[in-house]
mmCIF file of the N, C-alpha and C atoms, coordinates in Angstrom:
data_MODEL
# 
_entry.id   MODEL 
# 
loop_
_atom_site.group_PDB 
_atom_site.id 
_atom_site.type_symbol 
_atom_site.label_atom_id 
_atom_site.label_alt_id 
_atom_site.label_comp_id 
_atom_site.label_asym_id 
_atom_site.label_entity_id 
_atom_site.label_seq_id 
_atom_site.pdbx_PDB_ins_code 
_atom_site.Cartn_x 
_atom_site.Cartn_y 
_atom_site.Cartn_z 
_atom_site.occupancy 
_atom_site.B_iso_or_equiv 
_atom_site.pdbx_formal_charge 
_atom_site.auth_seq_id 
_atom_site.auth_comp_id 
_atom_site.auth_asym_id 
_atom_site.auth_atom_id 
_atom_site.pdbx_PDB_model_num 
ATOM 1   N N  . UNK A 1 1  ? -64.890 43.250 -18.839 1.00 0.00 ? 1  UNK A N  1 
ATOM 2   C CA . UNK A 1 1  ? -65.542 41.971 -18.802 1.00 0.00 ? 1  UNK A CA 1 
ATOM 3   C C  . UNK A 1 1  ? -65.868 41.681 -17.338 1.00 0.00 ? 1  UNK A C  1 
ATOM 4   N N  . UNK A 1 2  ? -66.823 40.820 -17.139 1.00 0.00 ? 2  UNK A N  1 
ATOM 5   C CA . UNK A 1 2  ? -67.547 40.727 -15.852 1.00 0.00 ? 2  UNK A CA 1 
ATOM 6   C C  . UNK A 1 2  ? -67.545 39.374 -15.599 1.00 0.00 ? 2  UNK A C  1 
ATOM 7   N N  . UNK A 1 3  ? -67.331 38.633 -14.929 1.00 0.00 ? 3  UNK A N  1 
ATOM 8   C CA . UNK A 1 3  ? -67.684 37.540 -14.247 1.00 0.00 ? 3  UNK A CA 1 
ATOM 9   C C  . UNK A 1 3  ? -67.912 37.361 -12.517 1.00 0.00 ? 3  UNK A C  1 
ATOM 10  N N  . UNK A 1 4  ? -69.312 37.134 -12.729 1.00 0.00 ? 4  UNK A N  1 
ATOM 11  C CA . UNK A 1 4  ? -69.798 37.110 -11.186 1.00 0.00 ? 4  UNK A CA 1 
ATOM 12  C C  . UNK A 1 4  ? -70.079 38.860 -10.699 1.00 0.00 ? 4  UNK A C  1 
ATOM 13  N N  . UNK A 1 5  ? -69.594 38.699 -9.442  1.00 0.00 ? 5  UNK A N  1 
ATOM 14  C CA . UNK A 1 5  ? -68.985 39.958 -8.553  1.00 0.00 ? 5  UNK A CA 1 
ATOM 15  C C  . UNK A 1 5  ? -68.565 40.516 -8.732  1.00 0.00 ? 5  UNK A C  1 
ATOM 16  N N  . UNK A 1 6  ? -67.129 39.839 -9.606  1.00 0.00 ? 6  UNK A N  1 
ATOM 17  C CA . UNK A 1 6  ? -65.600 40.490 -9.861  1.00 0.00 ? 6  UNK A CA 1 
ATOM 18  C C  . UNK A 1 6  ? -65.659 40.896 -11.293 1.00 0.00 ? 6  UNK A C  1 
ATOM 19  N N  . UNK A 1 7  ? -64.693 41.729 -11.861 1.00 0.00 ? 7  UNK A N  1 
ATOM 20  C CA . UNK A 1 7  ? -64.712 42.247 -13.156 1.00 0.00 ? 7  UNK A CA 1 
ATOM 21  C C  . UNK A 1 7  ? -63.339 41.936 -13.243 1.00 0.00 ? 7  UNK A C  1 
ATOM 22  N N  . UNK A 1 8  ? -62.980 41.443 -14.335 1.00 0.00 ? 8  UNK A N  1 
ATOM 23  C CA . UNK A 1 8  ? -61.435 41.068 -14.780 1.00 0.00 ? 8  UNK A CA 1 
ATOM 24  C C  . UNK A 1 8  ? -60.887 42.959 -15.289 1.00 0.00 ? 8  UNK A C  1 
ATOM 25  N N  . UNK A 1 9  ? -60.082 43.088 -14.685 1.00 0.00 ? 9  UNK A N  1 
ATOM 26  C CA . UNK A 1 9  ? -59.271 44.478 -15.501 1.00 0.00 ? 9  UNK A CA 1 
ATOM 27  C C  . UNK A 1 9  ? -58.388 44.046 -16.285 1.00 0.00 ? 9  UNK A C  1 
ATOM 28  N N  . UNK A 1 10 ? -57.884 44.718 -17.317 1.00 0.00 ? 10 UNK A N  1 
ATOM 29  C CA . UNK A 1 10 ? -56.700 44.657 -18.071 1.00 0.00 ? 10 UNK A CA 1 
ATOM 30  C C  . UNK A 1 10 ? -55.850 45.499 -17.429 1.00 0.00 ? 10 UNK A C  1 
ATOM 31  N N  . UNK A 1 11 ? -54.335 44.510 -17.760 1.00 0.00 ? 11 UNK A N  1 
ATOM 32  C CA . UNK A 1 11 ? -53.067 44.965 -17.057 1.00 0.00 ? 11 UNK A CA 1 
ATOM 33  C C  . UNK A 1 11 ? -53.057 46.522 -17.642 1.00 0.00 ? 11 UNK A C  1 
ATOM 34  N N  . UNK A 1 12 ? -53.008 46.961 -18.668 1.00 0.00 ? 12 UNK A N  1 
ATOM 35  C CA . UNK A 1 12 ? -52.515 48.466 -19.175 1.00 0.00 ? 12 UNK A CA 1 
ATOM 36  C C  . UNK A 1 12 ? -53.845 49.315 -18.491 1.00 0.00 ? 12 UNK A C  1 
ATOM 37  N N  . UNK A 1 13 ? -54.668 48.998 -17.986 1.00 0.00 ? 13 UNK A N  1 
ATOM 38  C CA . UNK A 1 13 ? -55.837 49.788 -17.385 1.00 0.00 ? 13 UNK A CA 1 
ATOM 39  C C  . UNK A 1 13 ? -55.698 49.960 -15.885 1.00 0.00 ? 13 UNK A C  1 
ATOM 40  N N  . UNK A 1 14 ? -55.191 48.525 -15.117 1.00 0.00 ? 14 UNK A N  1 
ATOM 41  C CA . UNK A 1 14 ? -54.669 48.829 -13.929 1.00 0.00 ? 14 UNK A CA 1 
ATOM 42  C C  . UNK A 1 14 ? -53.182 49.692 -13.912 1.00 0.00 ? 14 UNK A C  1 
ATOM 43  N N  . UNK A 1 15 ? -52.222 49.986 -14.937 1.00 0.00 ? 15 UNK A N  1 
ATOM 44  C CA . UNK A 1 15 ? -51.030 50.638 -14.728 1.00 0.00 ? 15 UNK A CA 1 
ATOM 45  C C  . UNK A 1 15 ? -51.556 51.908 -15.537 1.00 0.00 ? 15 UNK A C  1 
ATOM 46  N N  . UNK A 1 16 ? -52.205 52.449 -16.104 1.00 0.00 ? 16 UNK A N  1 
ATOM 47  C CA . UNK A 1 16 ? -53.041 53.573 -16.354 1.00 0.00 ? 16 UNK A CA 1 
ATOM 48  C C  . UNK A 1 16 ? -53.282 54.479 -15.287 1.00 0.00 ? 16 UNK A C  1 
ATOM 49  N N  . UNK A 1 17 ? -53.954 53.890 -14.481 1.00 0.00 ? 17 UNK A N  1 
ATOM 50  C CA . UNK A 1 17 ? -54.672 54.045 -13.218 1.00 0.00 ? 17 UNK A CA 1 
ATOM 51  C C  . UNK A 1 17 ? -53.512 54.549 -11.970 1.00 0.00 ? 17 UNK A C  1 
ATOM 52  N N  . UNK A 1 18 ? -52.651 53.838 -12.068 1.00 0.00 ? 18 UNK A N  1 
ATOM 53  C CA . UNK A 1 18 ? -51.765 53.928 -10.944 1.00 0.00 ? 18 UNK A CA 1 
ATOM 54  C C  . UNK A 1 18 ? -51.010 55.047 -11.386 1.00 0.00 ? 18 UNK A C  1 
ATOM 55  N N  . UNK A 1 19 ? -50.681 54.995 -12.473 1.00 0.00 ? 19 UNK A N  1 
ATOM 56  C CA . UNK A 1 19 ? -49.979 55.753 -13.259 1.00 0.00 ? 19 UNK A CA 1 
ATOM 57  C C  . UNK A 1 19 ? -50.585 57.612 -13.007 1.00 0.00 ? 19 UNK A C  1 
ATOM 58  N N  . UNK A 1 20 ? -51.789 57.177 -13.376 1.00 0.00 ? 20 UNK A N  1 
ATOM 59  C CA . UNK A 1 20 ? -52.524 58.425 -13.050 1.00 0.00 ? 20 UNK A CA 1 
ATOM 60  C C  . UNK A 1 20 ? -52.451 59.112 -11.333 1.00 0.00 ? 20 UNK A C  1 
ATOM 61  N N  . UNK A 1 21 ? -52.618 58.017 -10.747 1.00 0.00 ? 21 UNK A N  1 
ATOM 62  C CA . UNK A 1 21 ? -53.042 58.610 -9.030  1.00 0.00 ? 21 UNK A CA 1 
ATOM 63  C C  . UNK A 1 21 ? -51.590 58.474 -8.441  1.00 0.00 ? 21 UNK A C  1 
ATOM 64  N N  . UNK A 1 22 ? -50.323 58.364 -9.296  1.00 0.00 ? 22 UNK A N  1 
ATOM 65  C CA . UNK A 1 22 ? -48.776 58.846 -9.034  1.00 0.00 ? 22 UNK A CA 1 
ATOM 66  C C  . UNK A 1 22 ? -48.722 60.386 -9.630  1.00 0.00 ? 22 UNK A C  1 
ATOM 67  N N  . UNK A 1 23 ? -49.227 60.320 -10.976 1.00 0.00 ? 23 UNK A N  1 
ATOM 68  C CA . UNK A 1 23 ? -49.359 62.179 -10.984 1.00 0.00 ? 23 UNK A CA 1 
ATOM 69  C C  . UNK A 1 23 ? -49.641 63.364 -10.466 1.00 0.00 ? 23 UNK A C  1 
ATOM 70  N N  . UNK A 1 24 ? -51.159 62.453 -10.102 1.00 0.00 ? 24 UNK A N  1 
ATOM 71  C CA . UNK A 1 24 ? -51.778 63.568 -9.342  1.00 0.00 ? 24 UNK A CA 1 
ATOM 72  C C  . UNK A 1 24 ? -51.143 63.795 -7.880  1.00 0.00 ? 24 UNK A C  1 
ATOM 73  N N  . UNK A 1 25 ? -50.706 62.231 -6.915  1.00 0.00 ? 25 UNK A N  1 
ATOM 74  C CA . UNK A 1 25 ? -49.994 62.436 -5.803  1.00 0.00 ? 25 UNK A CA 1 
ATOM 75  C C  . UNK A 1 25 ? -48.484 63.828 -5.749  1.00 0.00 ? 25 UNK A C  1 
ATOM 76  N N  . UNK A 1 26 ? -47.976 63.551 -6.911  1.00 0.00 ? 26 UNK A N  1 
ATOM 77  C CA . UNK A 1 26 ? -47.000 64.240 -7.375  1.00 0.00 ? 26 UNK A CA 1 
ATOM 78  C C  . UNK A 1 26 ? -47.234 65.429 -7.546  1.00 0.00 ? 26 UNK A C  1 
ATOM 79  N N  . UNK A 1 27 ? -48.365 65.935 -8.306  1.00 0.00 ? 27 UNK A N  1 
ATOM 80  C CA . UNK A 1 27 ? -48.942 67.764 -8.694  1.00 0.00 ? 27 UNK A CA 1 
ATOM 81  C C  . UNK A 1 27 ? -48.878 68.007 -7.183  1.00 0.00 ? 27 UNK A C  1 
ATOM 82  N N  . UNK A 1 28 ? -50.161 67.124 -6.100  1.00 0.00 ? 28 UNK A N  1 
ATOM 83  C CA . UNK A 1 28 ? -50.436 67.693 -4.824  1.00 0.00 ? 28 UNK A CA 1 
ATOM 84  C C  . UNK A 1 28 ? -49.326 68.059 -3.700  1.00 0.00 ? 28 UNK A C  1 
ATOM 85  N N  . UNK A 1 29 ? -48.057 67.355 -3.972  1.00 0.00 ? 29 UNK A N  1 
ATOM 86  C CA . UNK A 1 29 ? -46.981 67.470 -3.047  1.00 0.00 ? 29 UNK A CA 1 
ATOM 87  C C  . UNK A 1 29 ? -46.468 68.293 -3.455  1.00 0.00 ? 29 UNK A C  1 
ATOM 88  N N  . UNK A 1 30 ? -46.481 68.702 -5.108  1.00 0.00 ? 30 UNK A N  1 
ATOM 89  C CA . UNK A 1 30 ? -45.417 69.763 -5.279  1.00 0.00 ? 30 UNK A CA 1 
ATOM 90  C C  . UNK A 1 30 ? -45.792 71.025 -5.059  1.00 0.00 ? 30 UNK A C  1 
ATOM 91  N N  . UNK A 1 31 ? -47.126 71.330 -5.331  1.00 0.00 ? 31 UNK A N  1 
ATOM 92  C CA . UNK A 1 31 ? -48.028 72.198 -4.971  1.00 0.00 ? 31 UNK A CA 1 
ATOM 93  C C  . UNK A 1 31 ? -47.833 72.799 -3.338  1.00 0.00 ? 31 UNK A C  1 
ATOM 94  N N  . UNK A 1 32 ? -47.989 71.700 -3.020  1.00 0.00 ? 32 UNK A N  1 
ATOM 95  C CA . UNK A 1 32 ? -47.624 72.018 -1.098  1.00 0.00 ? 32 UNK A CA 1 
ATOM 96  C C  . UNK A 1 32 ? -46.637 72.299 -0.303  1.00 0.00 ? 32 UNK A C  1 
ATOM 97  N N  . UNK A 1 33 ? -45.311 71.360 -1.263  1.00 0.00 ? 33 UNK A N  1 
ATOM 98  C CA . UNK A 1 33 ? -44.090 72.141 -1.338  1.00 0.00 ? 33 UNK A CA 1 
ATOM 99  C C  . UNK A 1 33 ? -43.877 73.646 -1.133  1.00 0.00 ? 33 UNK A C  1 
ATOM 100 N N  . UNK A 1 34 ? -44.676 73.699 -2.412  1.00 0.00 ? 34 UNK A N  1 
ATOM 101 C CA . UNK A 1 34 ? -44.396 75.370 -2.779  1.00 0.00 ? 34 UNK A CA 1 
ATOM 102 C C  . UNK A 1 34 ? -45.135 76.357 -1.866  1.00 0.00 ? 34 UNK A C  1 
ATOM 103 N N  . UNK A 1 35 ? -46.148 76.000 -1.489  1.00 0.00 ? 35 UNK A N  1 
ATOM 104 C CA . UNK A 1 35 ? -47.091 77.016 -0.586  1.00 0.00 ? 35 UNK A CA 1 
ATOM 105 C C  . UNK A 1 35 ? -45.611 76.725 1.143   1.00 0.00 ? 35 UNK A C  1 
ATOM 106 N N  . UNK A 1 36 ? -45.633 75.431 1.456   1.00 0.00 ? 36 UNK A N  1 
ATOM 107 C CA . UNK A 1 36 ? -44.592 75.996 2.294   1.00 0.00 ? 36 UNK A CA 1 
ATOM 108 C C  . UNK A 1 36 ? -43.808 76.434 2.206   1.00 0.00 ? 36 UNK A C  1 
ATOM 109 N N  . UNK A 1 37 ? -42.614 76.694 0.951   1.00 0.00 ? 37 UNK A N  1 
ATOM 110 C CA . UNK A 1 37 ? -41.881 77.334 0.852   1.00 0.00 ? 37 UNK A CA 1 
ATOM 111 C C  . UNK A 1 37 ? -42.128 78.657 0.874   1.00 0.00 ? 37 UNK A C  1 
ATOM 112 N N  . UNK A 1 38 ? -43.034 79.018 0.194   1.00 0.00 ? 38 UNK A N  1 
ATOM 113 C CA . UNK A 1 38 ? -43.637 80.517 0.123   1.00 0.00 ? 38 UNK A CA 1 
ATOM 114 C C  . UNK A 1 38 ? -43.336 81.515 1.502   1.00 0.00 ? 38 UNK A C  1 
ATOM 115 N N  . UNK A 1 39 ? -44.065 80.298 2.525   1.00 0.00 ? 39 UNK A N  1 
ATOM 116 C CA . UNK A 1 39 ? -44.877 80.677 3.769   1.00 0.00 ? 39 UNK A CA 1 
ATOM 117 C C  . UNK A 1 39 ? -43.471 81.252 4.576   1.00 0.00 ? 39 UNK A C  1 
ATOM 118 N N  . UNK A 1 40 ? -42.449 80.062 3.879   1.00 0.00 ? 40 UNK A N  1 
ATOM 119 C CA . UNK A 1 40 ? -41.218 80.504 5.153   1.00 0.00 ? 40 UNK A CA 1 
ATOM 120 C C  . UNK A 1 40 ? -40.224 81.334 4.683   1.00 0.00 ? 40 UNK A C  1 
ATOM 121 N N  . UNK A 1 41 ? -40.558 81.981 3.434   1.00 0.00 ? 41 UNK A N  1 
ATOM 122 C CA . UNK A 1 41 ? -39.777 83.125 2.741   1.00 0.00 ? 41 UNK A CA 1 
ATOM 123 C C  . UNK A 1 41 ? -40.533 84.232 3.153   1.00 0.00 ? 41 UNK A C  1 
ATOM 124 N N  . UNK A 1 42 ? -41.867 84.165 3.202   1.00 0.00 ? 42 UNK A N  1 
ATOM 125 C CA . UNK A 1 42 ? -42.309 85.052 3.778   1.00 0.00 ? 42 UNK A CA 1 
ATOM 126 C C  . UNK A 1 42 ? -41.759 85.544 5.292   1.00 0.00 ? 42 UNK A C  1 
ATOM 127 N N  . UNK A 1 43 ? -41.626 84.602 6.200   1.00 0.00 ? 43 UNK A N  1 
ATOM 128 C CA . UNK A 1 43 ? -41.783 84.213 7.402   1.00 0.00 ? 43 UNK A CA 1 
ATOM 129 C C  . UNK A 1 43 ? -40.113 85.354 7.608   1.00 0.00 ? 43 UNK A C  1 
ATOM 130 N N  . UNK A 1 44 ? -39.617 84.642 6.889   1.00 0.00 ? 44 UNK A N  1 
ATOM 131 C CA . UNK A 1 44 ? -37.663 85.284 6.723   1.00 0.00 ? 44 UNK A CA 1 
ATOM 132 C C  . UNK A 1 44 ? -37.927 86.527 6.370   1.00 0.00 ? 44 UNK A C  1 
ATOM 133 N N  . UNK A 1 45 ? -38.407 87.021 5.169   1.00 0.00 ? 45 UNK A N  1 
ATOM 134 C CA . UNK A 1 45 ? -38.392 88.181 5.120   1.00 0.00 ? 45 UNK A CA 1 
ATOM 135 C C  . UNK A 1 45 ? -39.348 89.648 6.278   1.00 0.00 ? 45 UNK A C  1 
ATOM 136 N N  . UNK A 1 46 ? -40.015 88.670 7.215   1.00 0.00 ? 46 UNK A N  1 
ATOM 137 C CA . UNK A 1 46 ? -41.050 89.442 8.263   1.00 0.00 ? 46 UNK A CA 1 
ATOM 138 C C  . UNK A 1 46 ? -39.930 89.543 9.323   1.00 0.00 ? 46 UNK A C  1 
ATOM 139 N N  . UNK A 1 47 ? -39.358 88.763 9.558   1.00 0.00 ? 47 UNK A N  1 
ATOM 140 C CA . UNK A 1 47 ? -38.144 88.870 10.699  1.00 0.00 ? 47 UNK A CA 1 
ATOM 141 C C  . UNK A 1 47 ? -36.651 89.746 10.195  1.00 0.00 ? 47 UNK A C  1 
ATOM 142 N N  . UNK A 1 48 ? -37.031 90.062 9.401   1.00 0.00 ? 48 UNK A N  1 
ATOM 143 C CA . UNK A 1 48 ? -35.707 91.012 8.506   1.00 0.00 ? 48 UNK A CA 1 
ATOM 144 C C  . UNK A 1 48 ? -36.475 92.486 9.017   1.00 0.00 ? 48 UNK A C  1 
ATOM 145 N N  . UNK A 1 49 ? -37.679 92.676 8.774   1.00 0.00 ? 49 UNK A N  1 
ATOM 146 C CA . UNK A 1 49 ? -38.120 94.006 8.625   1.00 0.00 ? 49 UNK A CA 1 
ATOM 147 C C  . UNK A 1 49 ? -38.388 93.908 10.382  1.00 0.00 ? 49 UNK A C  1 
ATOM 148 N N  . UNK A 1 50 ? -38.286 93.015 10.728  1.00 0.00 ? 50 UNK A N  1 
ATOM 149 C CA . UNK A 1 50 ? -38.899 93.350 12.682  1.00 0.00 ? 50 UNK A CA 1 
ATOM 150 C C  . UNK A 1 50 ? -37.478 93.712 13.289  1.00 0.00 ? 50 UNK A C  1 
ATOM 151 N N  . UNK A 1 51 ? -36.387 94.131 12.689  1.00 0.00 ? 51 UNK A N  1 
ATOM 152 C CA . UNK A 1 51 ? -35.032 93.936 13.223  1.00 0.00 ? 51 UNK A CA 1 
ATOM 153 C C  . UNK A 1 51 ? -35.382 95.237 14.556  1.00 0.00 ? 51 UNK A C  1 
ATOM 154 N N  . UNK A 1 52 ? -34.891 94.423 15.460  1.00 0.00 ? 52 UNK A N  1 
ATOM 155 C CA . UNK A 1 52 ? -35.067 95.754 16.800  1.00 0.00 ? 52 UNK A CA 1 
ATOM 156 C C  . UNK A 1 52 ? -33.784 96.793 16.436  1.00 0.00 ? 52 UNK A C  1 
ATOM 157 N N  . UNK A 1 53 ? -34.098 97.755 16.767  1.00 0.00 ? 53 UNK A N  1 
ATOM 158 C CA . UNK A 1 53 ? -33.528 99.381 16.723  1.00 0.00 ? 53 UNK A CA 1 
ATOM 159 C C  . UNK A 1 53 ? -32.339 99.188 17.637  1.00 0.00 ? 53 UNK A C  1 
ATOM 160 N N  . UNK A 1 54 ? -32.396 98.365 18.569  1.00 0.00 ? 54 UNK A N  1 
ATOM 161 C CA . UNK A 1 54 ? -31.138 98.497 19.752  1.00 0.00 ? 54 UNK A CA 1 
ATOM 162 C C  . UNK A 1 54 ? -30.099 96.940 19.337  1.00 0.00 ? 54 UNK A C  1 
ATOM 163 N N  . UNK A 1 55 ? -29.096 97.355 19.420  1.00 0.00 ? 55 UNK A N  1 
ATOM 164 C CA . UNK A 1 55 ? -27.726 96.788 19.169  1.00 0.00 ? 55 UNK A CA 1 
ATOM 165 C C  . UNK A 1 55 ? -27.659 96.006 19.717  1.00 0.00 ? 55 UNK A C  1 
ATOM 166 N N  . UNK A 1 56 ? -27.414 94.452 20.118  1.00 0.00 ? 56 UNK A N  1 
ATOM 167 C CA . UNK A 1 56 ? -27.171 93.658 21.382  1.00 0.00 ? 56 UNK A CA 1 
ATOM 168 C C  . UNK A 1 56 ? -25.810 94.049 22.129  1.00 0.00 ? 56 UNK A C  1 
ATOM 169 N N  . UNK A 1 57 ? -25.692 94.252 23.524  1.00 0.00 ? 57 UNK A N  1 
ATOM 170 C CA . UNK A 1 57 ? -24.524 94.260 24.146  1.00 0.00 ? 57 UNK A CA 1 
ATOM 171 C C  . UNK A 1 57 ? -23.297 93.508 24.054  1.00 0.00 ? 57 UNK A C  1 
ATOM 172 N N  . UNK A 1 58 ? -23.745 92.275 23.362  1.00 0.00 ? 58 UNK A N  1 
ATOM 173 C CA . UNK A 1 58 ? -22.332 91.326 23.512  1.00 0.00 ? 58 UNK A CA 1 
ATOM 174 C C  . UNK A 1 58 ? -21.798 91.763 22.338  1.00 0.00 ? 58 UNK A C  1 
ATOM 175 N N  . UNK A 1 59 ? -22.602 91.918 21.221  1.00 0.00 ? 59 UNK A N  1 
ATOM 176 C CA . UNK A 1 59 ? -21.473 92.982 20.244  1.00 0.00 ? 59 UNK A CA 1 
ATOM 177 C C  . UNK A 1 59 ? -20.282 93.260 20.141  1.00 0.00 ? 59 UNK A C  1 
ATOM 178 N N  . UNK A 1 60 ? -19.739 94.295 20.939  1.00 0.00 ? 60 UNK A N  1 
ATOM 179 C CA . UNK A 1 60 ? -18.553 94.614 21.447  1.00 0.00 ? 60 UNK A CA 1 
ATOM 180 C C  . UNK A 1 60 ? -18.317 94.111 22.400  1.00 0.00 ? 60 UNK A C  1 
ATOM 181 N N  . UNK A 1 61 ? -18.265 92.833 23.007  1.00 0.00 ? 61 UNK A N  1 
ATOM 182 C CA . UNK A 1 61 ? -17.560 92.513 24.126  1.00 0.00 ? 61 UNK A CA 1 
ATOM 183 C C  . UNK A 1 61 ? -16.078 92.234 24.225  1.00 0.00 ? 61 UNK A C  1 
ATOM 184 N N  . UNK A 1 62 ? -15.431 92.170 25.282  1.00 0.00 ? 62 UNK A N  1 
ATOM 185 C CA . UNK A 1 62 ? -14.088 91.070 25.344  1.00 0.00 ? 62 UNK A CA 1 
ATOM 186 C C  . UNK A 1 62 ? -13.891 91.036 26.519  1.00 0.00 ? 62 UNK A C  1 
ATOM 187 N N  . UNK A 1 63 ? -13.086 90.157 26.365  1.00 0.00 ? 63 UNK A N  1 
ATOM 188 C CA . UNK A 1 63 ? -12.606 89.590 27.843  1.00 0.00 ? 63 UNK A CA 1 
ATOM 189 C C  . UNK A 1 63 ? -11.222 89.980 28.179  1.00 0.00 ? 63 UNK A C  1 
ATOM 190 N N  . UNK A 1 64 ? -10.975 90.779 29.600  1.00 0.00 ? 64 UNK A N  1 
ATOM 191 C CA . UNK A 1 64 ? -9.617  91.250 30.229  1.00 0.00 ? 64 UNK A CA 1 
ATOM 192 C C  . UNK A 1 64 ? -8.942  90.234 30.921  1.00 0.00 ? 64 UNK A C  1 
ATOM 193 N N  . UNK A 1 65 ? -8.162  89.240 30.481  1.00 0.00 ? 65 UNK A N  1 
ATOM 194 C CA . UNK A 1 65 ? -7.483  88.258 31.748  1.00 0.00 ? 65 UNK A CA 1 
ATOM 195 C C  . UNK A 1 65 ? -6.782  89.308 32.619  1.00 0.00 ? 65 UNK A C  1 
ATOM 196 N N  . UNK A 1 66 ? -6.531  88.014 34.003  1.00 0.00 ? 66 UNK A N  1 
ATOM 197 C CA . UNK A 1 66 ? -5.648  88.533 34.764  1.00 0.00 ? 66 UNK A CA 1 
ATOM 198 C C  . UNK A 1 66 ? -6.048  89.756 35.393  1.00 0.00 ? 66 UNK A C  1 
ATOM 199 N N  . UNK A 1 67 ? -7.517  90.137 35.369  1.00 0.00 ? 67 UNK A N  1 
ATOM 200 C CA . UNK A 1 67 ? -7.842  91.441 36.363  1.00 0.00 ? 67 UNK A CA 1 
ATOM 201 C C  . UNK A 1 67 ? -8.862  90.133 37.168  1.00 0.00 ? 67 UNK A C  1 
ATOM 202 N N  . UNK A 1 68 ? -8.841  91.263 38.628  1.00 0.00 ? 68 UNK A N  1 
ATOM 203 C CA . UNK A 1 68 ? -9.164  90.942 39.226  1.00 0.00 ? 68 UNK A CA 1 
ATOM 204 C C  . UNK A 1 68 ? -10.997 91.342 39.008  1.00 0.00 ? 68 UNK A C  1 
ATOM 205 N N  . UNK A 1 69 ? -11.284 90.275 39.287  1.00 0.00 ? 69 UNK A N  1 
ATOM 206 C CA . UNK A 1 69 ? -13.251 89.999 38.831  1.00 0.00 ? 69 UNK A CA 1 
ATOM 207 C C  . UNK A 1 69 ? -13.947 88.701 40.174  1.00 0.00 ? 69 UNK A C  1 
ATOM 208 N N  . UNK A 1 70 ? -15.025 88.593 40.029  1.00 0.00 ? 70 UNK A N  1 
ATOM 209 C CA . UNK A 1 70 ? -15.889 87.617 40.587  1.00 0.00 ? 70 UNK A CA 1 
ATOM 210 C C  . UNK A 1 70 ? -15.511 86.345 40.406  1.00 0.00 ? 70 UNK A C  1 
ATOM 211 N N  . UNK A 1 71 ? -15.318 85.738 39.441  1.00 0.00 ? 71 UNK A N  1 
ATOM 212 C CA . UNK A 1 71 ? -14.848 84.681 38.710  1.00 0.00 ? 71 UNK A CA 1 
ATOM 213 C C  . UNK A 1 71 ? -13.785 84.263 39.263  1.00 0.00 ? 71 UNK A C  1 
ATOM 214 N N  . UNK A 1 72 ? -13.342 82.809 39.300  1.00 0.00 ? 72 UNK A N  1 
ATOM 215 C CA . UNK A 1 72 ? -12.547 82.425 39.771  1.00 0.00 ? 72 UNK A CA 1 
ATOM 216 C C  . UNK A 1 72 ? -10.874 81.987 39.056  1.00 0.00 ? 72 UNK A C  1 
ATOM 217 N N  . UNK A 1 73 ? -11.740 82.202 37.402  1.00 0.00 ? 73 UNK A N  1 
ATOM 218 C CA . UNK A 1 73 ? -10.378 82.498 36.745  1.00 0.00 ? 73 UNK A CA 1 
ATOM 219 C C  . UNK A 1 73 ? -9.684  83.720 36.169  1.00 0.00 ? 73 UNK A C  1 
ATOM 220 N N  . UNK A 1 74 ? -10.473 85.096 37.347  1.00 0.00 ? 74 UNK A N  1 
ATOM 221 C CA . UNK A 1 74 ? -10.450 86.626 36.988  1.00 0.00 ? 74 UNK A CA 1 
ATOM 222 C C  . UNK A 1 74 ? -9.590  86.817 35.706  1.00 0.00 ? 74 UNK A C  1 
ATOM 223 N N  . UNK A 1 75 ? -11.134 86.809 34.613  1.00 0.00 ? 75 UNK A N  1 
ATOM 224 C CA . UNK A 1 75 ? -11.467 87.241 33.641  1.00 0.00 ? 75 UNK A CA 1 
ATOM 225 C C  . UNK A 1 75 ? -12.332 88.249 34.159  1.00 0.00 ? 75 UNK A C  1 
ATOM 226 N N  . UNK A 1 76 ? -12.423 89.048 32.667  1.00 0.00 ? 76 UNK A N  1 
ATOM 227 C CA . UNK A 1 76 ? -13.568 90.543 33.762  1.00 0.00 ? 76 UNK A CA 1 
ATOM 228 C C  . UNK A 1 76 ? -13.730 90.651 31.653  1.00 0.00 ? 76 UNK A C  1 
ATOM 229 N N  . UNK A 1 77 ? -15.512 90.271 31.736  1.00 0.00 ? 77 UNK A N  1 
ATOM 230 C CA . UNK A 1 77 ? -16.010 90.407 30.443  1.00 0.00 ? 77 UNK A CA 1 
ATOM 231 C C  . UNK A 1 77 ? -16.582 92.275 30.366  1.00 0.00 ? 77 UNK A C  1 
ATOM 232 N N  . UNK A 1 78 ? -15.681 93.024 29.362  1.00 0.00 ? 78 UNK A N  1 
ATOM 233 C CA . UNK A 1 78 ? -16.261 94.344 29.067  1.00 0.00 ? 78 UNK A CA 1 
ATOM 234 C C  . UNK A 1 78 ? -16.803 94.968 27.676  1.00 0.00 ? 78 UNK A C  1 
ATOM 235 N N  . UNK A 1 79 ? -17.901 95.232 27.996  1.00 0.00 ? 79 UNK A N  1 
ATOM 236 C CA . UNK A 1 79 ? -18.409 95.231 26.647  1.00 0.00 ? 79 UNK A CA 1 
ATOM 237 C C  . UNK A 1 79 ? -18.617 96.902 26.188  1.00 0.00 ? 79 UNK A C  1 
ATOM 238 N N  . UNK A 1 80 ? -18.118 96.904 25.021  1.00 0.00 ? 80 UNK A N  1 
ATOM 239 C CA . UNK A 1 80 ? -17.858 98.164 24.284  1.00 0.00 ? 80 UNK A CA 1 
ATOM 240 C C  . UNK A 1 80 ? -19.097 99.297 23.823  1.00 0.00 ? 80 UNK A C  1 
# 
């Protein structure tokens, strides 16, 4: 119905409506969700396969108290 300018809506047509553009907000986030999730499983599994060939040094480390070192609380860090 029309009067003037304005058009009167019915209440179940305006909550229709809203109702609708909460769904679709909802499909689009979940949707996007998922593509980022994708992206950073991907991302995890690319840094699994880039693993460098060489061992890090601190690995085997430890620390010798009571020898004499640089340090002023001669510790002397030796790594294995």
């Amino acid at each position: 119905m029309k009067i003037g300018r304005w058009r009167i809506k019915e209440a179940k047509d305006v909550v229709e409506a809203g109702q609708m553009s909460l769904t679709e907000e909802k499909n689009k986030q979940e949707l996007e969700t998922r593509r980022v999730v994708a992206q950073e499983i991907e991302k995890q599994l690319d840094k699994r396969l880039c693993i460098p060939s060489r061992h890090s040094s601190f690995a085997g480390s430890y620390i010798l108290r009571g020898m004499k070192a640089i340090n002023k609380d001669n510790d002397m860090v030796v790594n294995k």
